[in-house]
C-alpha positions as CSV (number, residue, x, y, z in Angstrom):
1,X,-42.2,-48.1,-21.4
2,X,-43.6,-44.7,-20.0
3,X,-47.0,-47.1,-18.4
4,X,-44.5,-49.2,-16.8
5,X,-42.6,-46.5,-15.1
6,X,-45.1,-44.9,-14.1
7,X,-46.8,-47.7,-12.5
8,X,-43.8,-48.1,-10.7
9,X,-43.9,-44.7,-9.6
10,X,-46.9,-45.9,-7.5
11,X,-45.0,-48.8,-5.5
12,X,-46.8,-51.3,-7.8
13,X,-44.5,-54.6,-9.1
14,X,-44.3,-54.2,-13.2
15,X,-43.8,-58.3,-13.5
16,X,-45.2,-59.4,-16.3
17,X,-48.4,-61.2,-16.1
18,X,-48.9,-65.0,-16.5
19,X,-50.2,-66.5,-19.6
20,X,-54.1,-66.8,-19.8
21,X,-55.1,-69.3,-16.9
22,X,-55.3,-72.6,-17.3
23,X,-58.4,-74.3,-16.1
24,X,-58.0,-75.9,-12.6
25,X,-55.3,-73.2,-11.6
26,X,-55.6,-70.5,-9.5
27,X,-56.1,-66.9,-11.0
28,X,-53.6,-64.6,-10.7
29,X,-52.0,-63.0,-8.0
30,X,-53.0,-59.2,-8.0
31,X,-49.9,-57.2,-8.2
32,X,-47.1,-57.1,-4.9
33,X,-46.8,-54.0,-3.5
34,X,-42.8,-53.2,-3.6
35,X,-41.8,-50.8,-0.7
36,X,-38.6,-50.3,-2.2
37,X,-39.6,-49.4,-6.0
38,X,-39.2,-45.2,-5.1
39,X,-35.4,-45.8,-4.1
40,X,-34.6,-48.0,-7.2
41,X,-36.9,-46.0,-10.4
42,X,-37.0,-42.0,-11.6
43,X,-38.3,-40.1,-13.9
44,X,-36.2,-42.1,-16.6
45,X,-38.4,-41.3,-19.2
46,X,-40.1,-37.8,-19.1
47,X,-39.2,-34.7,-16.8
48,X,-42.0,-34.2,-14.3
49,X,-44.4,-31.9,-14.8
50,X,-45.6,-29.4,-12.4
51,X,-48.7,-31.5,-12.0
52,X,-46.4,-34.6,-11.1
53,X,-44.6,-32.8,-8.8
54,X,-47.6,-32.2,-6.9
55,X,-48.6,-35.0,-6.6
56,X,-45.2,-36.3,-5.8
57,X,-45.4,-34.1,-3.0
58,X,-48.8,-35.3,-1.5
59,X,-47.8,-38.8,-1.7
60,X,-44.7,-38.5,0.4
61,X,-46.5,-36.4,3.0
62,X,-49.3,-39.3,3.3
63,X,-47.1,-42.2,3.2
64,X,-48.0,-44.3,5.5
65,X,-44.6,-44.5,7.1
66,X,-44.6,-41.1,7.4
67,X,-48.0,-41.0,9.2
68,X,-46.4,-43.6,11.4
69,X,-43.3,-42.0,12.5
70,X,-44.9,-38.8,12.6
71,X,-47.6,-39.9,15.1
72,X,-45.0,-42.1,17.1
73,X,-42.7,-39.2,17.4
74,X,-45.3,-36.8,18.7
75,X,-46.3,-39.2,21.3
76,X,-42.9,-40.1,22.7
77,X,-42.0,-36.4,22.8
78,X,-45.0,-36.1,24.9
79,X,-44.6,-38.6,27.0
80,X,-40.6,-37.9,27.9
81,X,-41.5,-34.4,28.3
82,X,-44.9,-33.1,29.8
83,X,-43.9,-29.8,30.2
84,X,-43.0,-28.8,26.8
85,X,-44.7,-26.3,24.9
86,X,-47.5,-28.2,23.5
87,X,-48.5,-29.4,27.0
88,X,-49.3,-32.6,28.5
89,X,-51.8,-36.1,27.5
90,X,-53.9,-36.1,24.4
91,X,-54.1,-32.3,23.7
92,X,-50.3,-32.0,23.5
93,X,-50.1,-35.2,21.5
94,X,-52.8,-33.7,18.7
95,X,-50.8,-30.5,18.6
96,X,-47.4,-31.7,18.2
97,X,-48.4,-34.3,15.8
98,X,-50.6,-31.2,14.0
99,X,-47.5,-29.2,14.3
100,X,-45.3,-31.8,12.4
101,X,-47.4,-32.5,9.8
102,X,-48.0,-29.2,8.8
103,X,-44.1,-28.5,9.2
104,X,-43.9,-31.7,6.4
105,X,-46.8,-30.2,4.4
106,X,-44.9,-27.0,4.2
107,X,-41.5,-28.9,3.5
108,X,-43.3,-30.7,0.5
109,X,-45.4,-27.8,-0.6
110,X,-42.1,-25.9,-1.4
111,X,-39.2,-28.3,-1.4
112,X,-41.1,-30.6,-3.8
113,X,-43.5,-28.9,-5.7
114,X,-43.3,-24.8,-6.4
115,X,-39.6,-24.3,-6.1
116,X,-38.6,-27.4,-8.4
117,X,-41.8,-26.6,-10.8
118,X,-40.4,-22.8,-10.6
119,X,-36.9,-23.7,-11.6
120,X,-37.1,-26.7,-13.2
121,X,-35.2,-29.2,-10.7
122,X,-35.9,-32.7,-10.4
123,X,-37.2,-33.2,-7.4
124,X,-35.6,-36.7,-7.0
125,X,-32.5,-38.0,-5.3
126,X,-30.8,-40.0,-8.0
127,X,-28.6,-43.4,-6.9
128,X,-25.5,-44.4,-7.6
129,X,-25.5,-48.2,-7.3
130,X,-22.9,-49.4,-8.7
131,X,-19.8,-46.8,-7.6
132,X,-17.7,-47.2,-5.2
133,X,-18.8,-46.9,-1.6
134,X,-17.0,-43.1,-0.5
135,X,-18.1,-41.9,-4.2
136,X,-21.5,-42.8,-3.0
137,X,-21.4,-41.2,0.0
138,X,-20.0,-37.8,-1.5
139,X,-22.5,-38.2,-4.2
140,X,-25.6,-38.3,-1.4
141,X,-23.8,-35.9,0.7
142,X,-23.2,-33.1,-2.6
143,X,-26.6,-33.7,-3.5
144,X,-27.9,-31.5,-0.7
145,X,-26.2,-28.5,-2.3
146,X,-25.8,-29.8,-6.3
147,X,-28.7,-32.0,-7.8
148,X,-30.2,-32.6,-10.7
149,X,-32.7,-30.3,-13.4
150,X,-35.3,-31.3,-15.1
151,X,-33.0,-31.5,-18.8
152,X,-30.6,-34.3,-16.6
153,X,-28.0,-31.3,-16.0
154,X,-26.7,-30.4,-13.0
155,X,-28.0,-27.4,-11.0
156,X,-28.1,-25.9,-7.5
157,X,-30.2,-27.4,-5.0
158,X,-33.0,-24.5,-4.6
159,X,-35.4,-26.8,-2.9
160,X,-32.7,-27.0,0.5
161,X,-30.9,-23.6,-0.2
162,X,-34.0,-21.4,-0.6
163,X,-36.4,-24.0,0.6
164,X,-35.0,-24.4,4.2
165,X,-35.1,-20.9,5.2
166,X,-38.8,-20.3,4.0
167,X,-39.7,-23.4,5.6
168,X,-38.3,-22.1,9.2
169,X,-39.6,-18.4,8.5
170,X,-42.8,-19.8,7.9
171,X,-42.4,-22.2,11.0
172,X,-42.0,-19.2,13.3
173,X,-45.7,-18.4,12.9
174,X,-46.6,-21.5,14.6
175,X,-44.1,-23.9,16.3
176,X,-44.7,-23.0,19.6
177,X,-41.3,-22.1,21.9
178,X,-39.3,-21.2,19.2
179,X,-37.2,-18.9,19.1
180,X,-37.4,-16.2,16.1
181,X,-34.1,-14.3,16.2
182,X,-31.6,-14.5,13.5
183,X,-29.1,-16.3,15.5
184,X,-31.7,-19.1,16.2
185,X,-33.1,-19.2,13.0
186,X,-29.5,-19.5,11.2
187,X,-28.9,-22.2,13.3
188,X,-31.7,-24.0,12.2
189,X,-31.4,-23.5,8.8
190,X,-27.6,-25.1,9.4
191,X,-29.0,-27.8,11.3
192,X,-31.1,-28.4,8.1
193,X,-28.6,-28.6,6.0
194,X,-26.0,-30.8,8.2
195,X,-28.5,-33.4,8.7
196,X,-30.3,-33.2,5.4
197,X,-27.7,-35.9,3.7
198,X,-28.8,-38.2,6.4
199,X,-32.0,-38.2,4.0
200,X,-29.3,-39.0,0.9
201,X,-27.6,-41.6,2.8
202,X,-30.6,-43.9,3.5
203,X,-32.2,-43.5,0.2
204,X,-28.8,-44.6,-1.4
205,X,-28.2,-47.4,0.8
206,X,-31.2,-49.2,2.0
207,X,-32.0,-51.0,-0.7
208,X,-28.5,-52.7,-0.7
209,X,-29.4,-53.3,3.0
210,X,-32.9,-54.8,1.9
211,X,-31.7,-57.3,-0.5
212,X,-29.7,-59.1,2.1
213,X,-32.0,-59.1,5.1
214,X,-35.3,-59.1,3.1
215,X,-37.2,-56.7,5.6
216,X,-39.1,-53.6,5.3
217,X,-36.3,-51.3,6.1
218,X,-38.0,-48.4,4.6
219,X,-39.3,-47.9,7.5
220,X,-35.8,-46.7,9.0
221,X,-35.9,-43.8,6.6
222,X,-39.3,-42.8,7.8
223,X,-37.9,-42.9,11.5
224,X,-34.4,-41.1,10.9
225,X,-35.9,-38.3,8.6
226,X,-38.4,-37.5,11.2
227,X,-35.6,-37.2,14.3
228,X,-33.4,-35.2,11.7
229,X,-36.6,-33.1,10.9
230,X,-37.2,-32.5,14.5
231,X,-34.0,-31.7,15.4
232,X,-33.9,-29.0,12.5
233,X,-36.9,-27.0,13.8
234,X,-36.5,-27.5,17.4
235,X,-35.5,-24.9,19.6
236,X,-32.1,-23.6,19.7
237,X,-31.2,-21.9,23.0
């Protein structure tokens, strides 16, 4: 059981494998990856460890989707906006796409891996398929605040409370424009948690979304986290 989950941890399908081939047939198939496998499984068996949280972390901030949006994202804020504070063409490209990812990096570094390892939170958002619709939407909306431990209690959300406003104090020391007062910087850090159950909302929904139009909507997640990132850390006047 704990093989099977955590091969599913890595997007991998867990159907079982045909019977020994028969001769004449086709070997077969290697295993399907299934985009969707992170919204639907958990750490059902076993708490994570520290280690597993780290590597949790990593993986989300290479996903591929997340290198796509990321890079997209960087290059229409470019484009739309020449005169912004990472300049114009390919050199403000590199440094708003460099200034993102390290903004995720840092996200993941604490939100994922030292504060949950530190106080023992799950670092999972945990679905609630089968309730009603507004349940689910107050479930993925309380999460931000009230989540999960590692002993499948219920326990502040450290990773946004305490996470957020590191994440901006450290994001002062290179986002360029940004303001560093405390007025700006609450304002962020409110902006981070209003648009944080967006987050909740996809991850809750999609896959019911998937299974009736059979498309890689993960990639929607990828897109809206980014803008609600961005919008988090931008400037605030």
């Amino acid at each position: 059981m704990q093989a099977a989950q955590a091969l599913a941890g890595t997007g991998l399908s867990t159907d079982p494998q045909p019977a020994a081939v028969q001769p004449g047939r086709p070997c077969a198939a290697t295993p399907r990856i299934n985009w969707y496998t992170r919204f639907t499984t958990g750490p059902q068996v076993k708490p994570l460890t520290p280690a597993e949280k780290g590597w949790l972390a990593v993986r989300n901030l290479v996903d591929p989707f997340n290198v796509i949006t990321v890079l997209g994202d960087s290059g229409i804020a470019v484009a739309s906006d020449s005169h912004s504070a990472y300049g114009p063409g390919l050199r403000g490209f590199a440094r708003n796409a460099g200034v993102s990812f390290t903004q995720d990096a840092t996200g993941e570094l604490f939100g994922t891996f030292v504060i949950p390892s530190l106080v023992h939170q799950d670092p999972h958002y945990h679905r609630m398929p089968h309730a009603s619709i507004p349940r689910r939407m107050a479930h993925a909306t309380l999460q931000v605040l009230w989540t999960q431990g590692d002993n499948g209690r219920g326990m502040p959300n450290y990773a946004n409370i305490v996470g957020f406003a590191i994440d901006d104090e450290i994001s002062d020391l290179y986002v360029p424009g940004q303001q560093t007062n405390l007025p700006a910087s609450a304002a962020r850090y409110g902006i981070g948690l209003g648009t944080a159950p967006i987050d909740n909302f996809v991850t809750e929904f999609v896959p019911d979304l998937a299974s009736h139009i059979h498309v890689q909507v993960v990639v929607i997640q990828r897109i809206i986290n980014q803008v609600a990132r961005t919008s988090a850390a931008g400037d605030t006047p």
